[in-house]
C-alpha positions in Angstrom: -19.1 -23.4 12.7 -18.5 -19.8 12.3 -16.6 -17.8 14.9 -16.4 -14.1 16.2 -13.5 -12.6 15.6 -12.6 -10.3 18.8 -11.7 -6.7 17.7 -8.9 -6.6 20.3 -6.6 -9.7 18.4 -7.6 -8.1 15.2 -6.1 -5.2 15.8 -3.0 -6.5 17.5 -2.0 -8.6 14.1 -2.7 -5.1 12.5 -0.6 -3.1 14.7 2.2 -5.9 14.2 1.8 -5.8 10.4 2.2 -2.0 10.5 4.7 -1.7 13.2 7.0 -4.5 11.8 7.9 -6.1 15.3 5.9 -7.2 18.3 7.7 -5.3 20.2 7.1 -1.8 18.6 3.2 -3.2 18.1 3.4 -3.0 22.2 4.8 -0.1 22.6 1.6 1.6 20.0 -0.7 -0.4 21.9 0.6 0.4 25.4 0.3 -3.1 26.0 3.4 -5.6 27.4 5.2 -7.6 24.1 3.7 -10.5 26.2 0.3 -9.3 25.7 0.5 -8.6 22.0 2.4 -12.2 21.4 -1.0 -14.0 23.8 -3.2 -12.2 20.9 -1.5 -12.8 17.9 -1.5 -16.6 19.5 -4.6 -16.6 20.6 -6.1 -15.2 17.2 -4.3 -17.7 15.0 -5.8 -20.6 17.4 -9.0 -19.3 16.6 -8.7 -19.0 12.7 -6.7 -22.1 12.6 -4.3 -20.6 10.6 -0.8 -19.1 10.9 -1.3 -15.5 10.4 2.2 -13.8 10.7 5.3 -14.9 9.3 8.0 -14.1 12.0 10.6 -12.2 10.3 12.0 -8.8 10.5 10.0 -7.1 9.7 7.1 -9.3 10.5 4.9 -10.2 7.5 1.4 -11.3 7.1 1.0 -14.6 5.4 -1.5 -15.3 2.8 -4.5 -16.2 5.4 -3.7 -13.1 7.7 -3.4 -10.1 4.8 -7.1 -11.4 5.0 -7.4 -10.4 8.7 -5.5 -7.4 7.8 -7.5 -5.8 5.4 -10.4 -6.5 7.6 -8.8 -4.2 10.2 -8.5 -1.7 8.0 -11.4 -2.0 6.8 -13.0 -1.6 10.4 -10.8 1.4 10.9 -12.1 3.1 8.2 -15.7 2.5 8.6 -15.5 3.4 12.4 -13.7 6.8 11.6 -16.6 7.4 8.9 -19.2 6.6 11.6 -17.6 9.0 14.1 -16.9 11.8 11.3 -20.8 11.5 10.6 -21.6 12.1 14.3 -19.5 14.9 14.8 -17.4 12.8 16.9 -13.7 12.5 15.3 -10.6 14.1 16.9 -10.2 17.9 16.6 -8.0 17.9 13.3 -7.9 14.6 12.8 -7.3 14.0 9.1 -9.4 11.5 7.3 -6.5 9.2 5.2 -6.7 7.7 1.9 -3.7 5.1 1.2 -3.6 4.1 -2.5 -1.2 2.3 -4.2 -0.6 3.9 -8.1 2.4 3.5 -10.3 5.1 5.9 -11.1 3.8 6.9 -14.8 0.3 7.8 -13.2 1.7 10.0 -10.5 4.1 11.5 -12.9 1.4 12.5 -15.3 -2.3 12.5 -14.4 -3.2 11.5 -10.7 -1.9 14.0 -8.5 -4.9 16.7 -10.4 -7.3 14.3 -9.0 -6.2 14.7 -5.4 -7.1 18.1 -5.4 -9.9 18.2 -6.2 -11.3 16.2 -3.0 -10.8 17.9 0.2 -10.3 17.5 4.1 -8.2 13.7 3.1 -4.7 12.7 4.1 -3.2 10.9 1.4 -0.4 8.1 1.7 0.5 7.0 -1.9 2.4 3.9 -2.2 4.6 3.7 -5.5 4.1 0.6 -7.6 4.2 -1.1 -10.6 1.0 -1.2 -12.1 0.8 -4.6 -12.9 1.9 -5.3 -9.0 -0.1 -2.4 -7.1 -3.4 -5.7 -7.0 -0.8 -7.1 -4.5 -0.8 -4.9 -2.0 -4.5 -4.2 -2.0 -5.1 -7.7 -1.9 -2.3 -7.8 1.4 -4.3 -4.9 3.3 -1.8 -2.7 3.0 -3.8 0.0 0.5 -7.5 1.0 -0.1 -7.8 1.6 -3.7 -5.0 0.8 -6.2 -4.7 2.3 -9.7 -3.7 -1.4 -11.8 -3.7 -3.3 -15.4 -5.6 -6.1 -13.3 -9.2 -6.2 -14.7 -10.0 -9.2 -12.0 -11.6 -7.6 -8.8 -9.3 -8.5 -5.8 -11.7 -9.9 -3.1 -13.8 -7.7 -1.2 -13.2 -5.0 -4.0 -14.3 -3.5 -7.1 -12.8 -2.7 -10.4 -13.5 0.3 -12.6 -11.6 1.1 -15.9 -10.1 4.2 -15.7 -8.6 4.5 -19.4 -5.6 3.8 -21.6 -1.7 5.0 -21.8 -0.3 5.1 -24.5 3.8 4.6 -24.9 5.9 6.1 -28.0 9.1 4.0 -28.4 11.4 7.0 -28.5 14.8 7.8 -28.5 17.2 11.0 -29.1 17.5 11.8 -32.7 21.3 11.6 -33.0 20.8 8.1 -30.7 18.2 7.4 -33.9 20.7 8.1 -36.2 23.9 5.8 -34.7 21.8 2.8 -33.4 18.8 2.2 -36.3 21.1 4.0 -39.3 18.3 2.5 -41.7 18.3 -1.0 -40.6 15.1 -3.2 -39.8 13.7 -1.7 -36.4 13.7 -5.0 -34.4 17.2 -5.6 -35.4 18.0 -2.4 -34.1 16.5 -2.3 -30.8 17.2 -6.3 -29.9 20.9 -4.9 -29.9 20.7 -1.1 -28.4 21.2 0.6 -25.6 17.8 0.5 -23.9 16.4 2.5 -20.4 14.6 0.4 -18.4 12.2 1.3 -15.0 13.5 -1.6 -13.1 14.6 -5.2 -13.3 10.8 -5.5 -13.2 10.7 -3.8 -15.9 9.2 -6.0 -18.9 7.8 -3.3 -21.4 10.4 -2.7 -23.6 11.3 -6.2 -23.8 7.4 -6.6 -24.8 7.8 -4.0 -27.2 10.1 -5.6 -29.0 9.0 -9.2 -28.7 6.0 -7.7 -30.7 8.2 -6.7 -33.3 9.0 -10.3 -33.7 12.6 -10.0 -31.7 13.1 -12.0 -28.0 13.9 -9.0 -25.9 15.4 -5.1 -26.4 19.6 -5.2 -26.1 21.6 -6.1 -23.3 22.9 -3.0 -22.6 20.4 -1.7 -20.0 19.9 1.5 -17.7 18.0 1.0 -15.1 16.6 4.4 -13.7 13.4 4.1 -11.3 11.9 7.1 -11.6 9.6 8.5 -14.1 11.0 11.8 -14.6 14.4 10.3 -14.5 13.2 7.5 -17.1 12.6 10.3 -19.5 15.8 12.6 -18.7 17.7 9.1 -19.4 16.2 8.4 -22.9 16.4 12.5 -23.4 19.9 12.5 -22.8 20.8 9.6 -25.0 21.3 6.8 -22.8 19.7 4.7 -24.6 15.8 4.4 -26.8 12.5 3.7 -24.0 8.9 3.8 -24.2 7.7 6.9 -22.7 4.0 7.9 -21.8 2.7 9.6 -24.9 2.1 12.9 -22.6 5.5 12.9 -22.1 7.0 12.2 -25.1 4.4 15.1 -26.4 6.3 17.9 -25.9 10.1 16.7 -26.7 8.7 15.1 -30.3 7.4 19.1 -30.6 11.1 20.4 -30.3 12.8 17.1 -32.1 14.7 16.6 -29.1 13.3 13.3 -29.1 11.8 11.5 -32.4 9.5 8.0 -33.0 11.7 5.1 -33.5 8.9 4.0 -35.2 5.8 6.4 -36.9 3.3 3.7 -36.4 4.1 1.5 -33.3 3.0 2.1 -29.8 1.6 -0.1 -27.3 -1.5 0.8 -24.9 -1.9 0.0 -21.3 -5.5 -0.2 -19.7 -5.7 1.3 -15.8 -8.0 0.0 -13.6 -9.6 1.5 -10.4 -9.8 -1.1 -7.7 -11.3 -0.3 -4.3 -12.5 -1.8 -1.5 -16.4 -2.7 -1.0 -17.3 0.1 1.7 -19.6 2.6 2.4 -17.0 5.2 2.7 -18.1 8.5 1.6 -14.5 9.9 1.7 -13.2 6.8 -0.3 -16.7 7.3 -2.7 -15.5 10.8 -3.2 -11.8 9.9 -4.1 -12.5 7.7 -6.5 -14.7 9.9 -8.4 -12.4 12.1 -8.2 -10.2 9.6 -10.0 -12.2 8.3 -12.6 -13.3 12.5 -13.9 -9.2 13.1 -13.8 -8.5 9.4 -16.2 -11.4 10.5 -18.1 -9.6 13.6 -18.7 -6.0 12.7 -18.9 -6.2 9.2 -20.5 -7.4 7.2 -24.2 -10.7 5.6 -23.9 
């Protein structure tokens, strides 16, 4: 038998989830910590299900990042509906959290935010093949991702492709591949990598027909800093092709390899609403990929 879920106790868990303690949840709501712990309680009695795993800070468990994109999903709709009657709060900004990873910020998605005005935006920086995770936990609206699945309650665009370049300094060219056979070389040399996430130049090279790039690793987790790594001859790295672009032009980088690359398919995933300021994000978006990225 279905059940209503009261509004109050759905936003409590919310408040929780974003303020990280019960405590800090009362003190947004201007409730008692008593109050907010007799919702949470009462909410999961309701559902049946535990909703909030009680650590610091508190998490949502599988069942409640359900309830939690709900809320937000609420949120949004009922800022939408008072925007359209000319209700909203005297310069209250209408915000947009999307989760994108660090090569699409770098390169071509910041253009696409302005070109849509009057939003707030809170970017959350992500792996691509991770930023599904926290739209499918509530905790963004729209996610740039490799996932091609639509996370529940969402739907999935393809926004283009990015190509990488395996690159590396010419003089780093000359001492680590000296002529020998290129997975060899690179399942031995010094390599910059994103993160201990990082899998790509491993991939890279298990393509090649090696088991992973070279022990010797950098790990620099920024995009910009990615680059200045393998530009400074840290070590060899696949770098976006825009990237790579301009440092090929003045040899201070060169191809490991003249005809090897490998090509990583962005997806835009947003939730199912009639939200005209998430509608007009995400074509934003979609004209900015169709601009910047492969088809």
């Amino acid at each position: 038998m279905m059940t209503e879920l009261p509004l109050e106790q759905v936003r409590t868990l919310l408040a929780v989830v974003d303020e990280g303690t019960f405590d800090a949840a009362a003190a947004a709501l201007h409730v008692t910590p008593s109050a907010v712990s007799q919702r949470v309680k009462a909410l999961e009695q309701r559902t049946g299900r535990v909703l909030l795993q009680r650590t610091k800070p508190v998490r949502p468990t599988e069942s409640g990042a359900v309830l939690v994109r709900y809320a937000r999903q609420l949120a949004r709709l009922e800022r939408d509906a008072w925007g359209e009657l000319g209700l909203s709060g005297a310069g209250e900004p209408t915000r947009v959290s999307v989760a994108v990873n660090a090569d699409s910020l770098a390169t071509w998605f910041l253009p696409a935010l302005t070109r849509v005005a009057g939003l707030c935006f809170e970017l959350h920086r992500e792996d691509e093949d991770h930023t599904a995770a926290l739209l499918r936990e509530g905790l963004v609206m729209a996610a740039v991702t490799t996932a091609a699945d639509p996370v529940p309650g969402c739907t999935v665009r393809p926004l283009g492709r990015m190509r990488y370049l395996p690159v590396g300094t010419p003089e780093f060219t000359a001492a680590h591949l000296g002529g020998r056979p290129l997975p060899e070389a690179l399942s031995e040399a010094p390599v910059v990598v994103f993160d201990r996430k990082d899998d790509f130049q491993d991939a890279f090279v298990r393509r090649l027909g090696r088991g992973a790039a070279g022990p010797l690793r950098h790990l620099v987790p920024t995009s910009e800093g990615f680059l200045d790594a393998v530009a400074a001859g840290l070590g060899w790295g696949m770098v976006p092709e825009v990237q790579a672009g301009p440092l090929l032009a003045e040899d201070r980088l060169a191809l490991l390899a003249a005809e090897e690359w490998m090509d990583v398919t962005l997806y835009w995933q947003q939730w199912k609403l009639d939200s005209p300021a998430l509608a007009a994000f995400a074509e934003a978006v979609t004209a900015t990929a169709a601009e910047a990225l492969r088809r």
